[in-house]
C-alpha positions in Angstrom: 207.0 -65.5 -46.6 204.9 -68.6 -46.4 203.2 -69.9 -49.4 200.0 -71.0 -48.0 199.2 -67.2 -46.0 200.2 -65.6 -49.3 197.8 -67.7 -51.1 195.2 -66.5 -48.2 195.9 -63.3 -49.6 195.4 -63.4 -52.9 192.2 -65.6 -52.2 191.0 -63.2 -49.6 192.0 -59.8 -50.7 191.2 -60.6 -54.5 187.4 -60.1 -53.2 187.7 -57.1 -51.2 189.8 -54.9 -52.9 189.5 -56.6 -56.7 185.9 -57.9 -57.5 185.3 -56.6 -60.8 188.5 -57.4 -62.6 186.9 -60.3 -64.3 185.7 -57.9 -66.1 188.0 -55.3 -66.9 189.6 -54.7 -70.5 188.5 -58.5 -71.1 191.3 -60.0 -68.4 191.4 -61.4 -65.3 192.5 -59.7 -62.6 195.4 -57.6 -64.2 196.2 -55.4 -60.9 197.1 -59.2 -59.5 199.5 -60.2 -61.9 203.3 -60.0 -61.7 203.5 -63.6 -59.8 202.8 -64.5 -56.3 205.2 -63.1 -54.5 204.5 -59.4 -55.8 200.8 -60.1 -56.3 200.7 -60.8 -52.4 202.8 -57.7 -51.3 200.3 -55.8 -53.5 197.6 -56.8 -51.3 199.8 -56.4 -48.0 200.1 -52.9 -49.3 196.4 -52.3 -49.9 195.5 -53.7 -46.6 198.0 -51.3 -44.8 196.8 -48.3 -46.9 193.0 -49.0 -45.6 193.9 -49.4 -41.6 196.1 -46.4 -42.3 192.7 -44.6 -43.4 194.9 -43.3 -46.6 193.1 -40.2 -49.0 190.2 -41.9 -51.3 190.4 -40.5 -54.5 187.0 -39.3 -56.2 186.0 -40.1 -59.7 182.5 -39.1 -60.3 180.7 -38.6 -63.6 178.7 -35.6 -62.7 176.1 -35.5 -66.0 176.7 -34.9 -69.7 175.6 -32.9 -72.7 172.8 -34.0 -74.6 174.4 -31.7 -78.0 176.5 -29.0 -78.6 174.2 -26.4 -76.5 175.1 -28.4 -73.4 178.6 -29.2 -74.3 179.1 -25.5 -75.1 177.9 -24.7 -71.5 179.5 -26.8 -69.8 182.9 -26.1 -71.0 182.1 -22.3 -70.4 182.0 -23.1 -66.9 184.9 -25.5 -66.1 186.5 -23.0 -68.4 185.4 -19.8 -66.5 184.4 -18.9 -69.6 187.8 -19.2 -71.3 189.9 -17.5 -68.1 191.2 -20.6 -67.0 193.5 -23.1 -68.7 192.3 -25.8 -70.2 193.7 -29.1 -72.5 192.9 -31.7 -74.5 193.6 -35.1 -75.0 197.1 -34.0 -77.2 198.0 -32.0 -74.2 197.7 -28.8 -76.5 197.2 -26.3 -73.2 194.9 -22.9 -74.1 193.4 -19.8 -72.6 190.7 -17.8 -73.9 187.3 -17.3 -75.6 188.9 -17.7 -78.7 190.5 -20.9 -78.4 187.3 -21.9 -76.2 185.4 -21.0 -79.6 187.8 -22.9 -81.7 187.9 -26.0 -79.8 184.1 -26.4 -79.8 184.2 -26.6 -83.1 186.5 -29.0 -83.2 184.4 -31.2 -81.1 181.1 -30.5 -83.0 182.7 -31.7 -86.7 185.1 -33.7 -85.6 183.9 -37.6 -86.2 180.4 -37.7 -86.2 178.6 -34.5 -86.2 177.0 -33.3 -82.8 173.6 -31.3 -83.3 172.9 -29.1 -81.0 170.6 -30.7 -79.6 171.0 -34.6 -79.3 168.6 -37.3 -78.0 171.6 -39.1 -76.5 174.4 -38.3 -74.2 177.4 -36.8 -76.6 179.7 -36.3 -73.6 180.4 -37.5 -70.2 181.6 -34.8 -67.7 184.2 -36.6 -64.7 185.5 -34.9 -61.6 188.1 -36.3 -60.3 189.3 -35.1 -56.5 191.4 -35.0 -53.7 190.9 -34.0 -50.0 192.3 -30.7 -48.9 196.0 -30.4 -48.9 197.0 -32.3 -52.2 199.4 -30.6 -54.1 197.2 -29.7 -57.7 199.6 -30.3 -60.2 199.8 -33.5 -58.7 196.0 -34.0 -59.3 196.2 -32.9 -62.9 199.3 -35.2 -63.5 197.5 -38.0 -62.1 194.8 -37.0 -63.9 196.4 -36.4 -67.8 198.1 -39.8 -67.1 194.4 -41.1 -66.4 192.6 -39.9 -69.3 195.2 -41.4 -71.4 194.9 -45.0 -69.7 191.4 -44.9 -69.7 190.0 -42.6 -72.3 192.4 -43.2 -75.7 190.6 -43.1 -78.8 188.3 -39.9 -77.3 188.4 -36.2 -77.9 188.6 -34.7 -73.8 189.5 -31.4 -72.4 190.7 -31.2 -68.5 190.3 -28.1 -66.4 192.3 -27.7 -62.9 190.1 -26.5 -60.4 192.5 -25.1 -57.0 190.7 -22.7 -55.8 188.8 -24.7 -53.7 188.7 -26.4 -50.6 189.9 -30.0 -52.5 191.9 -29.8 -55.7 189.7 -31.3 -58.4 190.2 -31.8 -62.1 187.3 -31.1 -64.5 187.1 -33.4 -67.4 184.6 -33.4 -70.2 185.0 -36.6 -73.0 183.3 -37.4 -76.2 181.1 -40.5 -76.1 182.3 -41.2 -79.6 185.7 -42.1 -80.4 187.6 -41.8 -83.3 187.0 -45.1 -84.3 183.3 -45.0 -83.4 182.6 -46.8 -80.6 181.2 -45.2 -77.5 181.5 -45.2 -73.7 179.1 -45.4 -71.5 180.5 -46.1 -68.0 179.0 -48.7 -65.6 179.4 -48.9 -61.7 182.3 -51.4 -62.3 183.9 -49.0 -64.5 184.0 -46.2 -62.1 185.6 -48.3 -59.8 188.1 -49.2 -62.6 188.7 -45.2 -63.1 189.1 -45.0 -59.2 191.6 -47.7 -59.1 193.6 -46.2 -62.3 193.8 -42.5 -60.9 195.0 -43.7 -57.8 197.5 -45.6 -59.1 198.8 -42.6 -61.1 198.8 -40.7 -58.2 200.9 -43.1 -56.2 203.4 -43.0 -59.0 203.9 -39.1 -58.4 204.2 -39.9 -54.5 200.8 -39.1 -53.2 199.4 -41.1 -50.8 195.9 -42.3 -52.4 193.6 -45.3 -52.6 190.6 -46.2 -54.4 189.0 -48.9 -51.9 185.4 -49.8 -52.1 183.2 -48.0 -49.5 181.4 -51.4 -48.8 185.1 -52.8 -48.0 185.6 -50.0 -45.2 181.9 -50.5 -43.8 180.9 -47.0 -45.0 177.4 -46.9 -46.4 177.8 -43.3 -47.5 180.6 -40.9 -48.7 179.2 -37.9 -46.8 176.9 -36.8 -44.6 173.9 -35.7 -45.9 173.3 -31.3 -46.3 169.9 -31.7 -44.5 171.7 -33.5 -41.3 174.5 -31.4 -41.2 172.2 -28.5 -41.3 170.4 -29.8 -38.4 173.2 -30.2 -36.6 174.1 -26.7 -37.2 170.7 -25.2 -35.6 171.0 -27.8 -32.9 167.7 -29.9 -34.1 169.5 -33.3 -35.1 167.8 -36.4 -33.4 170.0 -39.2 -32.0 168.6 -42.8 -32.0 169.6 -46.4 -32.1 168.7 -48.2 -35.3 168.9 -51.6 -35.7 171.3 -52.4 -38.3 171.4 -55.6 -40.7 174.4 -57.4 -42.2 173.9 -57.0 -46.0 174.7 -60.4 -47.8 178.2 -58.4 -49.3 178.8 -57.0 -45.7 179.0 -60.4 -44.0 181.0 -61.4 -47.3 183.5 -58.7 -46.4 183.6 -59.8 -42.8 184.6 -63.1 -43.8 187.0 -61.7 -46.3 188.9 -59.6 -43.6 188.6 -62.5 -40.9 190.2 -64.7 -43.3 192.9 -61.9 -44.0 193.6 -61.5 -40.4 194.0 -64.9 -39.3 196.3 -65.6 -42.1 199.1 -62.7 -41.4 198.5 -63.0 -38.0 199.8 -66.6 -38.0 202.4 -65.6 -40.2 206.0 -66.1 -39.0 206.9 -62.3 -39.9 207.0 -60.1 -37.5 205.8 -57.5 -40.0 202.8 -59.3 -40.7 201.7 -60.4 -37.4 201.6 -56.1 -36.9 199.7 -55.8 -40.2 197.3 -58.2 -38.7 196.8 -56.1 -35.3 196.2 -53.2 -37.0 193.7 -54.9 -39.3 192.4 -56.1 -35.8 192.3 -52.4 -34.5 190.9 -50.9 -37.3 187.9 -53.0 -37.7 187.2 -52.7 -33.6 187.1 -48.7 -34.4 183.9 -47.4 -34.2 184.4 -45.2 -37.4 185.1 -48.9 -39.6 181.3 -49.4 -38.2 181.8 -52.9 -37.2 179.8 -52.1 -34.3 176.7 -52.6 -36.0 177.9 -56.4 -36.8 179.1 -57.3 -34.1 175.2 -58.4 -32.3 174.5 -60.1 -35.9 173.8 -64.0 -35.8 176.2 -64.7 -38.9 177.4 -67.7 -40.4 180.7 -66.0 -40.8 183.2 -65.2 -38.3 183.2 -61.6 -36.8 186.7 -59.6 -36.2 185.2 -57.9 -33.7 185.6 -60.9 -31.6 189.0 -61.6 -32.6 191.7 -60.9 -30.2 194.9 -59.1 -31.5 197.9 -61.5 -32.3 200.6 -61.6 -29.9 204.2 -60.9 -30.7 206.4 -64.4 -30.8 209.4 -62.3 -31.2 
C-alpha cells in the first residue's frame, strides 16, 4: 500500500472518525496507534463499516439520582423491583428484594455517605443499546467488558433489558469512586463510551460502530414522536427548506473528499472499490448530501465526484 494515500488516511480519517482523542485518558489518539500500516487499515475498516451503514451502538446517560431516594428508585425499576437479575461491578449476579435491599446499602455507606437526599448528582444512569436482532448476551458482554474499561474505581450495577424491541443494558454508577474522584461525563466522553462499547462488541463478533452522526450527515438520531404521529393521521406537511453547510459539515465534506480521492488513486484494486462505495454512499439521498450539493463552498463536494474506474 502506498505510503503517501495511507498518510491521507490517517490525516483525513483521524478528523472524521477520531476528533476528540487529544483528549482522551491524557493521550493522543490511542485508537490510532499500532504503526502506520495497522493505524491505516483501521481507518479502511471504519470507512467500509460507515458506507456499509453498520448497527450504531447507543450510549446514553439517561438522568441520575440526586440521593439514595432516587438511587433506590431507580434501581427498583431496572430491577423490576428485584425480579430481574442484576450485577455489579465484581460481577457478583443477584435476584431479589433482598439482595436489592442489601446492595443499596452497600451503595449508601460505602465511601462517602449518600443522604437521601443530595444537592448533587450521586449516580449516573447509562443505557447502552442495540437495534433489533442483537443477540443480548452479546450486549451485556459488550457491556460488562465496558464498564470495566471505562468505569474502574466505581461501584455500578448492570441490568439486561430483552424484552424489548432493541436489547439494552441498564447501568447505574456511583459518581464517587473509591478513591474519591468523581465522573461527570462530557459530550467527548460519550463519544469515548460509544467508541469503547463498540469495540467490545466487535471483539464478540457483532457488527457495530460508534461513528459520529455529523460524520454520516444525520442531524438527528430519530424522528421526532410529534412527526411520526402526524404521519400516522395523515397531517404531516412536506416542504423544501433551505439547508446551510454548518462550518463542521463542510469540514466533513472535505474530510471524505480528501479520503476518496486518495483510495481511489490507490493502485489496489480493493481500495479503488472502497472509494466507489464512499462515492455511492455519499450520492445516497439518506447520507443527506443532497442538501450540499447547491452550497457555494470553499471545499470540494463528493457529490460532484465521479466514481473511480477500475485499471484492472
Amino acid at each position: 500500500m502506498s505510503t503517501a494515500i495511507d498518510g491521507v488516511l490517517l490525516h483525513w480519517g483521524d478528523r472524521l472518525f477520531y476528533p476528540g482523542n487529544r483528549i482522551i485518558r491524557g493521550q493522543g489518539a490511542p485508537r490510532l496507534r499500532g504503526g502506520r500500516d495497522r493505524s491505516a487499515a483501521a481507518v479502511r475498516e471504519r470507512i467500509a463499516a460507515v458506507v456499509r451503514r453498520a448497527p450504531q451502538v447507543m450510549v446514553k446517560v439517561t438522568g441520575g439520582g440526586r440521593g439514595m431516594r432516587a438511587i433506590a428508585a431507580h434501581f427498583r425499576y431496572i430491577t423490576k423491583n428485584g425480579r430481574l437479575p442484576f450485577e455489579d461491578e465484581r460481577e457478583s449476579r443477584e435476584t431479589g428484594k433482598d439482595a436489592l435491599r442489601e446492595l443499596l446499602e452497600e451503595w449508601r455507606l460505602g465511601g462517602t455517605p449518600i443522604e437521601e437526599v443530595s444537592d448533587r448528582r450521586e449516580a449516573f444512569n447509562i443505557m447502552l443499546s442495540m437495534p433489533r436482532g442483537t443477540d443480548p448476551l452479546a450486549v451485556l458482554r459488550a457491556a460488562r467488558a465496558f464498564a470495566k474499561i471505562e468505569l474502574a474505581g466505581h461501584k455500578y450495577v448492570m441490568v439486561l433489558h430483552d424484552h424489548q424491541a432493541n436489547p439494552h443494558v441498564h447501568l447505574s454508577v456511583r459518581a464517587e469512586s473509591t478513591e474519591g474522584r468523581r465522573i461527570n461525563p462530557r459530550k467527548m466522553d460519550l463519544q469515548r463510551w460509544r467508541e469503547t462499547f463498540a469495540e467490545q462488541l466487535r471483539e464478540l463478533g457483532i457488527d457495530a460502530e460508534a461513528t459520529r452522526r455529523t460524520t454520516r450527515f444525520q442531524a438527528r438520531r430519530d424522528t421526532p414522536l410529534w412527526r411520526l404521529k402526524a404521519r400516522e393521521e395523515g397531517r404531516e406537511r412536506t416542504h423544501v427548506v433551505r439547508a446551510e453547510v454548518a462550518p463542521r459539515h463542510a469540514e466533513d465534506i472535505a474530510a471524505w473528499s480528501h479520503v476518496a480521492e486518495a483510495l481511489a488513486s490507490s493502485a489496489t484494486q480493493e481500495d479503488r472499490h472502497l472509494a466507489a462505495q464512499v462515492v455511492g454512499y455519499l450520492r445516497d439521498p439518506e447520507s443527506r448530501m443532497r442538501v450540499v450539493s447547491t452550497q457555494k463552498s470553499r471545499w470540494p463536494v463528493p457529490s460532484r465526484m465521479e466514481p473511480p474506474r477500475d485499471r484492472t
